[in-house]
N, C-alpha and C positions, 0 to 999 in steps of 0.2 A: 404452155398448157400444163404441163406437167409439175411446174413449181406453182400454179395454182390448183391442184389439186394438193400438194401437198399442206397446203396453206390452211383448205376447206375440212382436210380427216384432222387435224392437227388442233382447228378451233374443237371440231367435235370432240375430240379426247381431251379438253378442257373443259367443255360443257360439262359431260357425263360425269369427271370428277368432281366437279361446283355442285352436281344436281345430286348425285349420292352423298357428298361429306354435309352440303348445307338445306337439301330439298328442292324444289317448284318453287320460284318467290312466287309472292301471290297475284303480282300482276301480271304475268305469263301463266299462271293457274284460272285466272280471271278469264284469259282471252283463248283459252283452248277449251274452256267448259267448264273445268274440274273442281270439285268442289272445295273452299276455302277450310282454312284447317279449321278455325274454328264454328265451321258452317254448323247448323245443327239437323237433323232427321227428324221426319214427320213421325216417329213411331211408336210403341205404346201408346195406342189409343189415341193418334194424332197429337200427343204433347210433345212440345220440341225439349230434347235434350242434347245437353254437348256432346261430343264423340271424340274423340283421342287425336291429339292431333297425328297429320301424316309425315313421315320423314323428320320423326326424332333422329336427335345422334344419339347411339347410342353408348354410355360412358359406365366406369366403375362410379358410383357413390359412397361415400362413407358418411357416417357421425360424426361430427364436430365433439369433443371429449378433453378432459382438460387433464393436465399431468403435472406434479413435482420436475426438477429440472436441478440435477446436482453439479451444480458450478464448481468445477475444479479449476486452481490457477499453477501454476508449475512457474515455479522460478529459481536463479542461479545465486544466489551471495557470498558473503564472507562473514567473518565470524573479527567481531573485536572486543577487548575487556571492559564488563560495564566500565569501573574504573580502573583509567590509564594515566600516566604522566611519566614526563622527561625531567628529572630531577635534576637543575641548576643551579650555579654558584650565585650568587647575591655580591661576593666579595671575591675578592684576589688573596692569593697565598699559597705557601705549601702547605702541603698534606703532610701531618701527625703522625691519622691514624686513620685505616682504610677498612670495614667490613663491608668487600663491593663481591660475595661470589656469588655467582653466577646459578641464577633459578634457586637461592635460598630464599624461605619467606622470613620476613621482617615484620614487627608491629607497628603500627603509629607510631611516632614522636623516638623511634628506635632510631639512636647515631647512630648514620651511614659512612660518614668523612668527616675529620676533624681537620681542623686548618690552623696554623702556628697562631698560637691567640697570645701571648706572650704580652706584646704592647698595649692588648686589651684589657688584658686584668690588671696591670700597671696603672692605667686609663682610670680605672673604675676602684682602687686604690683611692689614688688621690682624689676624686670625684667624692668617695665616700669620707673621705678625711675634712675634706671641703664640706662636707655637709654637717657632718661634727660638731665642726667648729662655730657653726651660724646657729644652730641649734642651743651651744653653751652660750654665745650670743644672746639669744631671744629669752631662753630661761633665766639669764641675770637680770638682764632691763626686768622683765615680770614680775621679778622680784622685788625690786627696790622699789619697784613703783607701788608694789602691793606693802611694802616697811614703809608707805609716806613717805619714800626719797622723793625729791624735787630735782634731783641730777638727773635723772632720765626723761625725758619730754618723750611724750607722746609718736612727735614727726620721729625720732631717734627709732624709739619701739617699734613702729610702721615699717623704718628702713629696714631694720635685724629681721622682721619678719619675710618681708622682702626676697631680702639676702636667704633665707634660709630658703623658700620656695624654689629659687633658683639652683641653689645645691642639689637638692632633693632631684628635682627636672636633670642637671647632669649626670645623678647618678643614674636613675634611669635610661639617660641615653647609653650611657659605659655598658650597660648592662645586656642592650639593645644589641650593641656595636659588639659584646662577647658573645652571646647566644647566635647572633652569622656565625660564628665559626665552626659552628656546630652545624652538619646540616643533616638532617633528622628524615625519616619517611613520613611524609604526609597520609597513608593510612597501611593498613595491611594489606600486604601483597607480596608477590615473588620479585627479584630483581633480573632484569638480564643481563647481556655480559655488555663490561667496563674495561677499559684498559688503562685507570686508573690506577695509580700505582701509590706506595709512602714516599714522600721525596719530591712527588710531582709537583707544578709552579702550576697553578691554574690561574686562568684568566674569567671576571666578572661576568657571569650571561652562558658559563661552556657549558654545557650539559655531561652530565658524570655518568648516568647509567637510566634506563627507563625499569618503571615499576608498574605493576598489573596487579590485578584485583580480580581473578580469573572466576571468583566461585557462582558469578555470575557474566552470560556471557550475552554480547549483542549480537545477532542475525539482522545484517545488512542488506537489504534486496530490492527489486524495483518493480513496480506494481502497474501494469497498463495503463491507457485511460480507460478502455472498456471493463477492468475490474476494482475499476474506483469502488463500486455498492460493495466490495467485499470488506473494506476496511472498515475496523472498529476496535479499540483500545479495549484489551482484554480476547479480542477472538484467537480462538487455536492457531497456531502454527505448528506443523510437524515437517523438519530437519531432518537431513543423512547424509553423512559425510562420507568420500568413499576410503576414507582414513578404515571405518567401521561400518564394512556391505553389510544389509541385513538388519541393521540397527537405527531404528528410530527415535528420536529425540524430541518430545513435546516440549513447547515454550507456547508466549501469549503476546499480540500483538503492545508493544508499550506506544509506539509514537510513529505517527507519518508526518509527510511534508506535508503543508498546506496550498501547496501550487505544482502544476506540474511541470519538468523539464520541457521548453521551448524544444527542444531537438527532439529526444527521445520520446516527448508524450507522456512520461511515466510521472511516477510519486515514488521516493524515496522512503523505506519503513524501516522501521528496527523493531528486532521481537525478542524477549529476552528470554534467556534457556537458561536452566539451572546446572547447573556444574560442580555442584558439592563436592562430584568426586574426582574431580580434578581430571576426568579423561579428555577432554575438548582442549584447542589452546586457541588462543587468540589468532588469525591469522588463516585460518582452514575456510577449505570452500566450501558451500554448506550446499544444498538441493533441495528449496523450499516448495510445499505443499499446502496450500490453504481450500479449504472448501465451504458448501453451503447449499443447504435446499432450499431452495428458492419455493414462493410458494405455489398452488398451482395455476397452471396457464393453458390455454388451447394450445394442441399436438396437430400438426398435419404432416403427411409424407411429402416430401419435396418435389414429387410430380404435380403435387397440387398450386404449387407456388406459379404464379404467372406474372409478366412485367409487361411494363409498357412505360411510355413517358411520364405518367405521375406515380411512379413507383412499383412496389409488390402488391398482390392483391387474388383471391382466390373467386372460385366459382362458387355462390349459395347458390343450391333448389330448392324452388318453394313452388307446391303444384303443377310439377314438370318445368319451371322454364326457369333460368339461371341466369342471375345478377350480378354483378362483379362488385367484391365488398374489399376493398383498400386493407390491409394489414402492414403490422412492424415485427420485423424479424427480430426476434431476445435474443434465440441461442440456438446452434444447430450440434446434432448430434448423428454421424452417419447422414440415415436416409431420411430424418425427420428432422422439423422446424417447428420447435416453441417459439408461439405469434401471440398479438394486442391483438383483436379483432371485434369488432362492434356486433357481432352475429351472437347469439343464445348458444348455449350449449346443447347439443342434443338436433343443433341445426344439420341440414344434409347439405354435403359441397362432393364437388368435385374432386374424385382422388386421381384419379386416370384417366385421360385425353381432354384436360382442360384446353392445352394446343388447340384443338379445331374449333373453340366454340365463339361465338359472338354474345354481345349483352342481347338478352332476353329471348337466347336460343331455344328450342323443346327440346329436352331431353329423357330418355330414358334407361333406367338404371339397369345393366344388365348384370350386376350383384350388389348386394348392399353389404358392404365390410365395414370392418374398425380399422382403426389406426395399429399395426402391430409396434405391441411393445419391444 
């Protein structure tokens, strides 16, 4: 007996909260008397008007209002020289003659290593003696042919000619074959350190010293999928290294990947920073900052956000009673959520105890707010 009374106060204390958080349904309103909410009264003169319904919930409402949204991305990279290279032998040899120190700049086409050329110009010697010679060749036949000699034939004159192309082509290669032994900087830049030495035997393919071209510099970094829309060839980037707290470094988006990393989700970018004055070095971690105001979009506070099985989606009022309108979340910020939402600006939703309500609840607003910015 006792565990069924407990059973009988227990339903009622579930009643009572059904019947204050949602009201009377109407078909137990029906069958006790009570007049249906949207019943109307005989009055004014016997003309029926509507009357309010009974057992609103009653909720915060705000305005639907639309706001800028300033996308900031925060990212980690590195820093490498627009132009870079590892400066390699083509040929085998000792070393001559060595200008390999260490962080000095150098011009293009400026020897860096000379290598024993000795057999080379020997080479190109005889190549050009050779060539000489075909040439005194081609100019006599020319000759006699042009004095009406009949001792030189034509086929004769063809071959001297021949013969001298083919000189000419050796020398050329001799020439080919000396200029390897010189191995020059392919543009202006500093060099790093070598331990190549005069005396050294280097072997075809060794790499002698790497060269940099620092006065412009690349920002390496990696870009979400979610801030894919911020990329574009030419946007700001702002850099800080903690080489230099305090200091900020502008550069401008040059190039991202076209695909994004399988693992990581991201896009690889590079931004280039100018460096004129030589303070950055290739190699420094950088702390990228890119931004953007987006343009404007619907604000709501995040109490107003409600889920269910097909997604997010808020509460609109319209003539007291509240519809459930699907939204996509952009971007959140604290207590507020930039949303897509199909509703008018200037619409009334749900800011506070969207929780209790059901689709095409009565509601009533027990303050009308904004969205605080």
């Amino acid at each position: 007996m006792k565990n069924f009374i407990v059973v009988i106060v227990s339903l009622g204390v579930l009643a009572g909260a059904y019947v204050f958080a949602f009201g009377i349904p109407d078909q137990i309103s029906q069958v006790l008397g009570a007049p249906a909410p949207e019943e109307t009264s005989a009055q004014n003169g016997g003309q029926a008007g509507p009357t309010r319904p009974r057992q609103a919930t009653t909720v915060v409402l705000s305005t639907l209002e639309e706001r800028t949204y300033n996308l900031v991305l925060r990212s980690v990279g590195s820093a490498v020289s627009l132009r870079r290279a590892e400066v390699v032998t083509t040929e085998a040899g000792e070393v001559v003659e060595a200008a390999l120190r260490a962080n000095a700049l150098v011009n293009r086409g400026e020897v860096i290593v000379r290598l024993d050329d000795r057999t080379q110009r020997l080479s190109l010697e005889i190549a050009q003696a050779e060539r000489d010679q075909a040439q005194a060749t081609v100019t006599r036949f020319e000759g006699l042919q042009k004095n009406g000699s009949s001792v030189v034939t034509n086929v004769a004159l063809a071959e001297a000619q021949v013969a001298l192309r083919l000189a000419q082509a050796n020398v050329g290669l001799a020439e080919v074959a000396l200029d390897k032994r010189a191995i020059i900087a392919p543009f202006t830049g500093r060099l790093g350190l070598s331990d190549v030495n005069i005396g050294d035997q280097l072997t075809s393919g060794q790499t002698i010293v790497t060269l940099d071209d620092s006065t412009t510099l690349l920002a390496e970094f990696e870009v979400p999928e979610r801030s894919i829309g911020l990329l574009a060839v030419g946007k700001p980037v702002f850099v800080a290294t903690p080489t230099f707290a305090g200091r900020v470094f502008e550069g401008k988006v040059s190039a991202f990947d076209s695909r994004l990393d399988s693992v990581t989700r991201s896009a690889t970018v590079q931004a280039e920073i100018d460096n004129s004055d030589g303070l950055l070095v290739s190699g420094m971690t950088f702390i990228v900052r890119m931004s953007e105001v987006t343009d404007p979009l619907p604000v709501v506070p995040s109490t107003a956000i409600i889920w269910d099985r097909s997604g997010a989606g808020i509460w609109v009022s319209e003539e007291g009673r509240v519809t459930r309108v699907p939204v996509t979340i952009r971007y959140r910020d604290g207590d507020q959520v930039w949303i897509e939402i199909d509703a008018p600006i200037g619409a009334q939703f749900v800011s506070e105890g969207a929780s209790k309500l059901r689709d095409g609840a009565v509601v009533t607003g027990a303050q009308i707010g904004k969205v605080q910015s």
